[in-house]
N, C-alpha and C positions, 0 to 999 in steps of 0.2 A: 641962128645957131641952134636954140632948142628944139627947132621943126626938124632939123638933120638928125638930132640926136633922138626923136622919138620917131620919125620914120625909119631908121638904121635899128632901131629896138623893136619896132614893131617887125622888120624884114627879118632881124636873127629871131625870133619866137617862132613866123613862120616856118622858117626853114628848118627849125630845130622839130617842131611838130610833124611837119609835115613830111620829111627825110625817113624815119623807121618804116612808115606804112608802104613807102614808096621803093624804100629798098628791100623789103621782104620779100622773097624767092618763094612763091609756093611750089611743091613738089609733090606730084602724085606717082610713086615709085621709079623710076628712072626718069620721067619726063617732067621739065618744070611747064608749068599750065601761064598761057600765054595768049593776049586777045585773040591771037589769030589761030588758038590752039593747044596744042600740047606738042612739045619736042625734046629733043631726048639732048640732055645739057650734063656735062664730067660732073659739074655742080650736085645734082640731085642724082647721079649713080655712086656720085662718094656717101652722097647719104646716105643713100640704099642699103651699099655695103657696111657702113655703123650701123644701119638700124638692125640688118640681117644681123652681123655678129655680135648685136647685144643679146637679141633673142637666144641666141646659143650660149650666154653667159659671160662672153668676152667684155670686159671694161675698156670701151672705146669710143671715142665721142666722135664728132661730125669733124672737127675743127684736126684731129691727130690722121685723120683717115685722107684729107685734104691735104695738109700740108707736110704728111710725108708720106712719102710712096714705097718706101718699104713696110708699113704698115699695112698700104692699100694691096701692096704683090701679095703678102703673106698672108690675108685673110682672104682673101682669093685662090690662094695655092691649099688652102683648110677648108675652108665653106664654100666656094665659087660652084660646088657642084649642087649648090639648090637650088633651085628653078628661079627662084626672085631673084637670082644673080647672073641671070644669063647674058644680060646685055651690060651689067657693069663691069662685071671680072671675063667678058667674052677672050683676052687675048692672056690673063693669068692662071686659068682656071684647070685644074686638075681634066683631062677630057675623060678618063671614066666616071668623073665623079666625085666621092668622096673617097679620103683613102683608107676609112677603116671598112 
């Protein structure tokens, strides 16, 4: 019975350690980076797009730009027309540009 219970404790430590590093998404501007490469994932173009509209001053995180999509149309229908948002806001994006 204690060999269960210090295998079962040694199993949740691993998985507890070893689960963040595993589930971290790195992104290098629209594309998450991937053994086989880099590909272009909604994931890291929502980030794109918070990252874009922090630099312009907007108070918007990664997690508001994700899980609502009027957040994501509207700062794409504002900022989409800067070049680092070409492929995240490609189907929101003001087509001349910006609109001031």
């Amino acid at each position: 019975m204690n060999n269960h219970i210090v295998c079962f404790a040694a199993l949740v430590v691993t998985i507890l350690v070893a689960s963040p590093a595993a589930a971290r998404i790195e992104c290098r501007g629209n594309f998450q980076i991937t053994k086989q490469g880099q590909i272009s994932t909604p994931y890291c173009e929502e980030r794109q797009i918070a990252r874009v509209a922090r630099s312009y001053g907007y108070a918007v995180t990664d997690e508001e730009v994700r899980n609502n999509p009027n957040t994501k149309v509207y700062l794409c229908q504002i900022i989409g027309g800067d070049n680092r948002l070409k492929g995240s806001c490609a189907g929101y994006a003001n087509p001349r540009g910006f609109p001031w």
